[in-house]
C-alpha positions as CSV (number, residue, x, y, z in Angstrom):
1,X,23.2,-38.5,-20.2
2,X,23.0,-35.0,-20.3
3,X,19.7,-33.3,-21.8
4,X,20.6,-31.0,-24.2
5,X,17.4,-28.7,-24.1
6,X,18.5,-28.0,-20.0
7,X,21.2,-25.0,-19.3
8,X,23.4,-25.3,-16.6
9,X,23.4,-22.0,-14.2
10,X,25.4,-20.8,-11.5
11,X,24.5,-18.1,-9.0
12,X,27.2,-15.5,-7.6
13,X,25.3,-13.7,-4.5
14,X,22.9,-15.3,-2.2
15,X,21.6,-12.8,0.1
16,X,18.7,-11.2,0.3
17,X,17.4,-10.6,-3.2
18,X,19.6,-13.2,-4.3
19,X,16.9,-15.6,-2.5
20,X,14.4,-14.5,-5.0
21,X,16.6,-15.4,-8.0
22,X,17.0,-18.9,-6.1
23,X,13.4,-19.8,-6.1
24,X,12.8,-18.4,-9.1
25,X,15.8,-20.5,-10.4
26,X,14.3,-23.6,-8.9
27,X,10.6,-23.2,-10.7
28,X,12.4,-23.0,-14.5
29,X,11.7,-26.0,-16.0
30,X,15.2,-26.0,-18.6
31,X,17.3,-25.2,-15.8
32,X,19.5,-26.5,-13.3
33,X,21.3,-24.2,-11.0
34,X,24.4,-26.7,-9.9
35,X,26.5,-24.5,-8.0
36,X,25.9,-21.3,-5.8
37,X,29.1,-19.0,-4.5
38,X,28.6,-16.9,-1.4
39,X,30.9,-15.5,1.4
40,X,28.5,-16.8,4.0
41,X,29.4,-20.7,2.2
42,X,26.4,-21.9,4.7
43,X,24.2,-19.6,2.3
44,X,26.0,-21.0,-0.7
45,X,25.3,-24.6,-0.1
46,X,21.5,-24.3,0.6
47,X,21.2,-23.0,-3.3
48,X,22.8,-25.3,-4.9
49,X,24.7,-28.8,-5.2
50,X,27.9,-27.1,-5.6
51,X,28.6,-24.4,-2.9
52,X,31.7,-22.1,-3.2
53,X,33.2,-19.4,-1.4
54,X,35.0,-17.8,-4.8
55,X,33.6,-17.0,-8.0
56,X,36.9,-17.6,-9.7
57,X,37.1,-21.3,-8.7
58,X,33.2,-21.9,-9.0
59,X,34.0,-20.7,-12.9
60,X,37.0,-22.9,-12.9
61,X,35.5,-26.0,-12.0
62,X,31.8,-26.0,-13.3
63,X,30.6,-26.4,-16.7
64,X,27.9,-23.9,-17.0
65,X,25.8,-22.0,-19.2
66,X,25.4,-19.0,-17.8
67,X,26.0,-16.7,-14.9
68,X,23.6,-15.0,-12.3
69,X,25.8,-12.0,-10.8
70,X,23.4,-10.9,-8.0
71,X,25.8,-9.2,-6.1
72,X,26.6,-5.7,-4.6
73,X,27.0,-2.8,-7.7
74,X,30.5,-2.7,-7.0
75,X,31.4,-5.8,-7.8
76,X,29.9,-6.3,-11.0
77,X,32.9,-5.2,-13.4
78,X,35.4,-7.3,-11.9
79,X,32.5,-10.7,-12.0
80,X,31.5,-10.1,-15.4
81,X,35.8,-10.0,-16.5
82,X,35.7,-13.3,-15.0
83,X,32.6,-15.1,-16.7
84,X,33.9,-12.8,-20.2
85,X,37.0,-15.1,-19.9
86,X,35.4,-18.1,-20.0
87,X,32.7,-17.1,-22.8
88,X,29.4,-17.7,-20.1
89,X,26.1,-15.9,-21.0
90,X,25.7,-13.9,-17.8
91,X,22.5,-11.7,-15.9
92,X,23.5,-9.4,-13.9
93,X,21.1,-7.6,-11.2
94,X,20.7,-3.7,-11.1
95,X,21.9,-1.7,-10.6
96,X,24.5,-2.7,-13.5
97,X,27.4,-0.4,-11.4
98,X,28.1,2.5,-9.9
99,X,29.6,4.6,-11.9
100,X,28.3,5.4,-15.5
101,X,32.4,4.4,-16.7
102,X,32.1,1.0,-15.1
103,X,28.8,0.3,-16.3
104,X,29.8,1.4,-20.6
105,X,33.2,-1.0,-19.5
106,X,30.7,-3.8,-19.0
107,X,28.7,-3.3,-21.9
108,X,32.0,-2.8,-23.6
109,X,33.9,-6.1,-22.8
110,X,30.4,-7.9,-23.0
111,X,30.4,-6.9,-26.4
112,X,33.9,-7.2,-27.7
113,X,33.7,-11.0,-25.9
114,X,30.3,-11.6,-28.1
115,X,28.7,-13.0,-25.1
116,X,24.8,-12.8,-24.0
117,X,24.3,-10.0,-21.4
118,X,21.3,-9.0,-20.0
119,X,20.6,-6.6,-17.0
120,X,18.0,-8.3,-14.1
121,X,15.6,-5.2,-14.8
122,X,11.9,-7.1,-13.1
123,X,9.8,-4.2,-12.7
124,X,8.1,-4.1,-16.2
125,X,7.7,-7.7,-15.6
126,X,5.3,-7.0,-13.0
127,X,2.2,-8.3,-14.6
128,X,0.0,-5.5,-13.5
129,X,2.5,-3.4,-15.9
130,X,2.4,-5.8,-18.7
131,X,-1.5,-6.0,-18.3
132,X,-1.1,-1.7,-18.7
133,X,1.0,-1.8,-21.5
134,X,-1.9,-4.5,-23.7
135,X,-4.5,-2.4,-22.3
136,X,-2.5,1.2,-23.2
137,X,-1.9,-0.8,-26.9
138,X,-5.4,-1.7,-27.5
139,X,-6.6,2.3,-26.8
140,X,-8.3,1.8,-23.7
141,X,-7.8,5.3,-22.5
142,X,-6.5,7.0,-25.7
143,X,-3.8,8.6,-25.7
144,X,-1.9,9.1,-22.9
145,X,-1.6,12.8,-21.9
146,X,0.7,11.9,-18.0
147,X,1.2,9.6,-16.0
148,X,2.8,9.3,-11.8
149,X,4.3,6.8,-10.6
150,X,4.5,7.0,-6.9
151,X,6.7,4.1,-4.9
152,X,6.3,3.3,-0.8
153,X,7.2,1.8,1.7
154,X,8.3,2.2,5.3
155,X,11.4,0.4,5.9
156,X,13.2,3.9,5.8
157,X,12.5,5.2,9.3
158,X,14.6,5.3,12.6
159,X,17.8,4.9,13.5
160,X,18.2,1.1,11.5
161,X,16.8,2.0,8.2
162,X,16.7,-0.8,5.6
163,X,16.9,-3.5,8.0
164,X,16.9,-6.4,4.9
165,X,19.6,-5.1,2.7
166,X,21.5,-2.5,5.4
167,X,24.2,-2.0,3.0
168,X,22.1,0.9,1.3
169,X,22.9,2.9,4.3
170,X,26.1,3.7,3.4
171,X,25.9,4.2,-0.9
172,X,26.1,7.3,-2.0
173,X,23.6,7.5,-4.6
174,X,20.9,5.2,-3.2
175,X,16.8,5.9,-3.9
176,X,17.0,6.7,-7.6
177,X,19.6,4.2,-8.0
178,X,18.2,1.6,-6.6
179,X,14.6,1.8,-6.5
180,X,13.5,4.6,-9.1
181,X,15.3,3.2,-11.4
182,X,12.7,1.0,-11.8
183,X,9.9,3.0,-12.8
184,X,12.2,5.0,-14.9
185,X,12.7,1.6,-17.2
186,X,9.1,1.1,-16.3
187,X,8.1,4.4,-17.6
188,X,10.6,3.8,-21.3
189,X,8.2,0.3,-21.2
190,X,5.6,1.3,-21.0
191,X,5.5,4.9,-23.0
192,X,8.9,4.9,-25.2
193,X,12.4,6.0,-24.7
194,X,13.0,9.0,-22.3
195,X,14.7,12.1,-24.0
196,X,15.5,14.6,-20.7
197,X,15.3,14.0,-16.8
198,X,14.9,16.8,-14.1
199,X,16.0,15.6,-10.8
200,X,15.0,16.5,-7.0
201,X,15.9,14.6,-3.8
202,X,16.9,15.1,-0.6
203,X,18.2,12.8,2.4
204,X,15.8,13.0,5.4
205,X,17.3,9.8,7.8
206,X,20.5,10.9,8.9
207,X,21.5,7.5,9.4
208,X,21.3,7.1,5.4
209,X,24.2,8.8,3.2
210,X,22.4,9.0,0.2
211,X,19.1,10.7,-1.0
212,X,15.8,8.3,0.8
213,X,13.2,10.7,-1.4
214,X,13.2,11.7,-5.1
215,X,10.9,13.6,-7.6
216,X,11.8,12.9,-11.1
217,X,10.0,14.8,-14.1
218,X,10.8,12.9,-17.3
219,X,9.9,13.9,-20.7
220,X,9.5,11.1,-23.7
221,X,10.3,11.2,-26.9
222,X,6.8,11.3,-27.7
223,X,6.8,14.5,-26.0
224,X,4.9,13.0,-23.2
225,X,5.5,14.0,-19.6
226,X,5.9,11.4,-16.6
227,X,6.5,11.6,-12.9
228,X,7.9,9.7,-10.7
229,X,8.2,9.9,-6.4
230,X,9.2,8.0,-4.1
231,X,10.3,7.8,-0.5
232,X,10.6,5.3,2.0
233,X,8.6,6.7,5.0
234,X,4.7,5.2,4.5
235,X,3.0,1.9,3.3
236,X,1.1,2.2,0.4
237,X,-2.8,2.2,1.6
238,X,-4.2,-0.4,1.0
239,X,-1.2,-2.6,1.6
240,X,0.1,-4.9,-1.7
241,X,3.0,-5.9,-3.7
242,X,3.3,-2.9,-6.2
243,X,5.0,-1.2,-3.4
244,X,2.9,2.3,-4.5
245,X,0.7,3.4,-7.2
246,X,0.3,4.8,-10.8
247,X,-1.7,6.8,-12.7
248,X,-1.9,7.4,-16.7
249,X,-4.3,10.0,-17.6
250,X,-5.3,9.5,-21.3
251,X,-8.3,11.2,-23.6
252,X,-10.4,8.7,-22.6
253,X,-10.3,8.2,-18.9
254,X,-7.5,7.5,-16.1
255,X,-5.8,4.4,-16.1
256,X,-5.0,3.5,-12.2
257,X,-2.9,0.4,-11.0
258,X,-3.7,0.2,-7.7
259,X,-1.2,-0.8,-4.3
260,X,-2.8,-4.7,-4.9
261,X,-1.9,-4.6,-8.7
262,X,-5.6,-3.7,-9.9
263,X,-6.2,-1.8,-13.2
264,X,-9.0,0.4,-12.7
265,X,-10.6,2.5,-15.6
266,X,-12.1,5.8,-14.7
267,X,-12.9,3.4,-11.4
268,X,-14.5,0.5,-12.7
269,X,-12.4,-2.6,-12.3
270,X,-10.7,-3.9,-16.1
271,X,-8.2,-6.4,-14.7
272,X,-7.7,-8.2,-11.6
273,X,-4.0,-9.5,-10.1
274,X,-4.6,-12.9,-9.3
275,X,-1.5,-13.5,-6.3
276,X,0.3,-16.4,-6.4
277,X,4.1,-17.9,-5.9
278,X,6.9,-15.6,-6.7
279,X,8.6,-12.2,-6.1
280,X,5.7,-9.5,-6.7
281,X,3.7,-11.3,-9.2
282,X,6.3,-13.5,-10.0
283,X,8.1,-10.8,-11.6
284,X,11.7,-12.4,-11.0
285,X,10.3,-15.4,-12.8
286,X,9.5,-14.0,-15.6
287,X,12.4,-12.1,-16.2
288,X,14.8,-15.1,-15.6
289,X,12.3,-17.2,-17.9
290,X,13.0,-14.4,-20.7
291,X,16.7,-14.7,-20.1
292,X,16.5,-18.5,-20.6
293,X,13.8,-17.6,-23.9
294,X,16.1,-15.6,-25.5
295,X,19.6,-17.7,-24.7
296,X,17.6,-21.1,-26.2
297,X,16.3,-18.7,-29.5
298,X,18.7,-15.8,-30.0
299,X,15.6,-13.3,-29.5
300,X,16.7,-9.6,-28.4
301,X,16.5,-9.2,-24.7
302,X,14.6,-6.6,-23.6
303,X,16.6,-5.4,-20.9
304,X,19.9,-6.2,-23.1
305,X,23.4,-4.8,-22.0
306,X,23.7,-1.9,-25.0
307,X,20.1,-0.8,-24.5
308,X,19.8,-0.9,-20.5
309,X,22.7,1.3,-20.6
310,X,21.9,4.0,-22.9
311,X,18.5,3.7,-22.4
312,X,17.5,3.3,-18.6
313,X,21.2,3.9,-17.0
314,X,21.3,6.9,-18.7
315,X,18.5,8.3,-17.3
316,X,19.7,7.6,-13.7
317,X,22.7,9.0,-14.9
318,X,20.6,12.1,-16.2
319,X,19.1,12.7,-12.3
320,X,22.3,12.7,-10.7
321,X,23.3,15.4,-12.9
322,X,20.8,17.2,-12.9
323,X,20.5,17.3,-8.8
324,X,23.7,18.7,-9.6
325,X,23.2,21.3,-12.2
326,X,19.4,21.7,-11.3
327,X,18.8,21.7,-14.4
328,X,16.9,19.3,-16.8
329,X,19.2,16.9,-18.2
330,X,19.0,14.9,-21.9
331,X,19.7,11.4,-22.0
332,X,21.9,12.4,-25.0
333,X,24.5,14.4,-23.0
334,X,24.9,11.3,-20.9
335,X,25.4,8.8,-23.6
336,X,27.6,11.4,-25.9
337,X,29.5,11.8,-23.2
């Protein structure tokens, strides 16, 4: 008999970040992930019982609950019109698309279908951010007067950039896309929605197509001012999973996570990262855990379709434009648009 409390899953992509879903998957106590498609069907049958080469017969012939789409940007749209039809909740990894018209679509048909879609946003999940946000809550600097990001890492040098996920090579919007994007939904966590964006980046590896370092300057609606860098040319020092650093500088004192995932105040140590299983804190488990929370009690998700798009896309939106324009962009000329 089949327990009632336990959703059914299914995974579409499993390559290389599609791995971290997989184990995540696997630790969920109210789920089972019975089948797995893949174009590489070798890949496809080590995730799960069920092992498909095409998404439109896995959908056929399973009975799921919902829908992992860990796939490539471009293929989200024409995935999520097949999971739509057949009324599956569905997660979908960023980014959500390419193109700010495919990504409203989704939203769009998501909507009209009344289905459950969340975007796989795990960056705020990362518990050294969730440990800043109760610490920035209960005052422990004030108030926040800036903050920088800063994100690195050196898989970008040489002629083979990227080596783990290649395909980045050839995208035409790639660093704020793909990994800034992060910190910009980070940021909105963190310090409240983003009004305006002011974008600079430039592509240093000729063997990569689209911008490998960016300097964003995003303004809050709180009026507070954030930046954000990144490139993929240097480890962070000393080496750890945050992939960079952050600062907040409040009233009260500077607010540092460190590259290990440390919270420092003014230097002193507040709150230690204690490693352990799982992508980057197990960040990818907790924000497949809050997709199953909210699917089992109709809470909001954070990262929700309708929000992630007008609230986090947008601003990615916002930086492309304005690298364009060189000029600062607001959010609301993106989602008026």
């Amino acid at each position: 008999m089949t327990d009632p409390k336990r959703l059914r899953g299914a995974i579409i992509g499993c390559g290389f970040f599609g791995q971290r879903h997989i184990e995540a998957w696997r630790r969920i106590p109210q789920v089972d992930l019975v089948a797995a498609c893949d174009l590489d069907e070798a890949r496809a049958r080590a995730a799960a019982p069920n092992a498909y080469t095409s998404a439109e017969q896995m959908l056929d012939r399973e009975r799921l609950d919902f829908v992992d789409i860990v796939t490539r940007a471009d293929t989200h749209l024409p995935l999520l019109r097949l999971t739509v039809a057949r009324n599956l909740a569905v997660i979908c990894q960023k980014p959500i698309a390419p193109t700010w018209a495919e990504a409203r679509t989704m939203v769009e048909i998501a909507e009209a279908a009344k289905i459950p879609f969340m975007v796989h946003e795990n960056w705020r999940w990362q518990p050294w951010y969730r440990a800043a946000h109760d610490l920035l809550s209960r005052g422990q600097i004030g108030t926040p007067l800036l903050y920088h990001m800063k994100t690195r890492h050196r898989d970008g040098v040489g002629p083979n950039p990227f080596p783990r996920q290649s395909y980045v090579r050839d995208l035409e919007r790639f660093f704020i896309d793909e990994t800034l994007v992060h910190h910009i939904d980070t940021g909105r966590y963190l310090f409240g929605d983003v009004n305006s964006i002011f974008a600079q980046a430039r592509t240093l590896n000729p063997a990569v197509r689209g911008e490998d370092q960016a300097i964003l300057l995003l303004s809050h609606a709180s009026g507070l001012p954030g930046i954000v860098d990144g490139h993929r040319y240097l480890d962070p020092d000393p080496p750890g999973p945050v992939m960079g650093e952050a600062f907040i500088d409040g009233e009260l004192g500077v607010l540092r996570i460190s590259p290990t995932g440390d919270l420092l105040h003014e230097g002193k140590l507040v709150w230690r990262f204690e490693p352990g299983e799982g992508y980057r804190g197990d960040s990818v488990g907790a924000t497949q855990r809050h997709f199953i929370e909210c699917l089992t009690t109709g809470l909001p998700f954070e990262s929700g379709g309708r929000e992630y798009l007008e609230k986090t896309f947008s601003a990615v939106e916002a930086a492309y434009r304005s690298l364009g324009e060189k000029r600062a962009i607001g959010l609301s000329e993106i989602v008026g648009s």
